[in-house]
N, C-alpha and C positions, 0 to 999 in steps of 0.2 A: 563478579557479576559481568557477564558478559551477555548484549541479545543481539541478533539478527534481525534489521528492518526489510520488509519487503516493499518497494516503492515503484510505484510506476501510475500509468492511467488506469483507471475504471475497465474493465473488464481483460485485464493483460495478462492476470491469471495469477495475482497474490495471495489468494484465500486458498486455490485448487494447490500451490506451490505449498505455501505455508504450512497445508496440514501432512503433506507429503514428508517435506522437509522435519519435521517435528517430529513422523516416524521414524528416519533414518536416521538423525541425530538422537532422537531419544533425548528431546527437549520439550517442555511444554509449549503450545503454539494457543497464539491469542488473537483474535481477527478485531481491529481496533475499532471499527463501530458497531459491531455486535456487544464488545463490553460496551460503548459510549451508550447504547439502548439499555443496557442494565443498569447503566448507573444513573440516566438519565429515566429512565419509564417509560420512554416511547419511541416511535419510530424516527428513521433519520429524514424519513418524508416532512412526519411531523412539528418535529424540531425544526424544519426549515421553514414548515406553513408557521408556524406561531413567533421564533424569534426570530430569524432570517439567517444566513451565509452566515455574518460577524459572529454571532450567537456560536456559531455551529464551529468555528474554526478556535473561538475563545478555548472551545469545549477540548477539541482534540490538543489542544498544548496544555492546559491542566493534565488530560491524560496521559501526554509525553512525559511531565513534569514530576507524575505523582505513583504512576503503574507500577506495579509491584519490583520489589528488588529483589529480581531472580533473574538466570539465565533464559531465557527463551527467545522464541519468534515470533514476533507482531507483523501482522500482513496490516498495511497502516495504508486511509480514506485516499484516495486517488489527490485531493488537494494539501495535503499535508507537507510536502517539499517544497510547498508553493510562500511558506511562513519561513525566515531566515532563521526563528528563537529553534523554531521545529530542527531545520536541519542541524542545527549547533546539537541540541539535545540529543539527536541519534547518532551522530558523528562521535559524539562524548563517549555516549556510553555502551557502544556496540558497531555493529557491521553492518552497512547499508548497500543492498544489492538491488540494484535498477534493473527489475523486468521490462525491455524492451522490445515491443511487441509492433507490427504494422497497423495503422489506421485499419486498413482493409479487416485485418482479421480481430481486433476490439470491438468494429462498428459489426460484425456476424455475431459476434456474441453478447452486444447490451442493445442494442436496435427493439427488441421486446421486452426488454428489464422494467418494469412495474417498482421496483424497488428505487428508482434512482431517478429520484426528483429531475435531475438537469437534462436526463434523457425523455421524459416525458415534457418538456419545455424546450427544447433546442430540435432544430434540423440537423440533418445528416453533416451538413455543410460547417453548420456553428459548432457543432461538436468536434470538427475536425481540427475545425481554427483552434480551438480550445486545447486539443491534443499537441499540437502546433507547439501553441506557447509554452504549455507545461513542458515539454521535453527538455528544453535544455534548462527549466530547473531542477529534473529527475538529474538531468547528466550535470548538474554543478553540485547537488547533493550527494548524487553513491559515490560509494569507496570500488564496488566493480559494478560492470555492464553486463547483462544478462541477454544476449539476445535470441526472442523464441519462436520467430519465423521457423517451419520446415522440422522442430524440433518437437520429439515427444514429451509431455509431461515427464516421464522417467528420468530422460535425459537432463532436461532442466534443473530437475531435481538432485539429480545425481552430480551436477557439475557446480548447483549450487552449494551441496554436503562437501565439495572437495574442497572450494572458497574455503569454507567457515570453516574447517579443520587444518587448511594449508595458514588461516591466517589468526587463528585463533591464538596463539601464543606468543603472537606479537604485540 
């Protein structure tokens, strides 16, 4: 059993990679709070209005802990690297690749996102701070660095399918 994590900030393009990457390897691909909403019943807004953050992070290391044992791709919550048990878990049991993306181009594509609680609560500003901190526990977690400035979706994708086949048999 071997999976491919996709880790990085909120909007840096884990889910667009993910489903890509699951074509061209001819892996199942799984978007980790899309199931956490199936198996929870409600939204991730939701879940943060009724039990808060702790609730909500307890939730995704159950899911690290418990997800199916099969090969695939999990495009995994932008705070998830942010948990030491988490990183141990995806280090273990697969390949974790740091989509590295600029502020500038994250804050163009979640700045109108309805879906993400901390975007509709935070300023341009706090968001940044936010992105700030998280980086260098993306970069103490991946096994490689994916950076996607300047680069197309294809290319991304395509250099991420060489990773995961260059180092899969290691």
């Amino acid at each position: 059993m071997y999976k491919v994590y996709l880790i990085g900030f909120m909007g840096c393009g884990k889910s667009a990679i993910g489903r890509r990457l699951s074509y061209l390897l001819k892996m199942p691909y799984y978007d980790m709070d899309k199931e956490i909403v199936k198996i929870q019943k409600r939204t991730i807004p939701e879940i943060f209005e009724q039990e808060g953050e702790e609730y909500f992070r307890n939730v995704e290391t159950e899911f690290l802990q418990n997800f199916r044992n099969e090969s695939c791709i999990i495009s995994t919550g932008g705070g998830v690297a942010m948990n030491e048990e988490n990183v141990q878990i995806m280090r273990d049991t697969g390949l974790v690749l740091y989509l590295d993306a600029t502020f500038h181009d994250i804050w163009m594509r979640i700045k109108n996102d309805l879906n993400r609680p901390i975007v509709q609560n935070s300023t341009k500003g706090e968001l940044e701070q936010l992105y700030k901190h998280r980086k260098r526990f993306y970069k103490k977690a991946k096994h490689i660095t994916i950076f996607t400035e300047n680069r197309t979706l294809k290319q991304i994708t395509e250099y991420a399918g060489y990773q995961v086949n260059r180092l899969k048999g290691e």
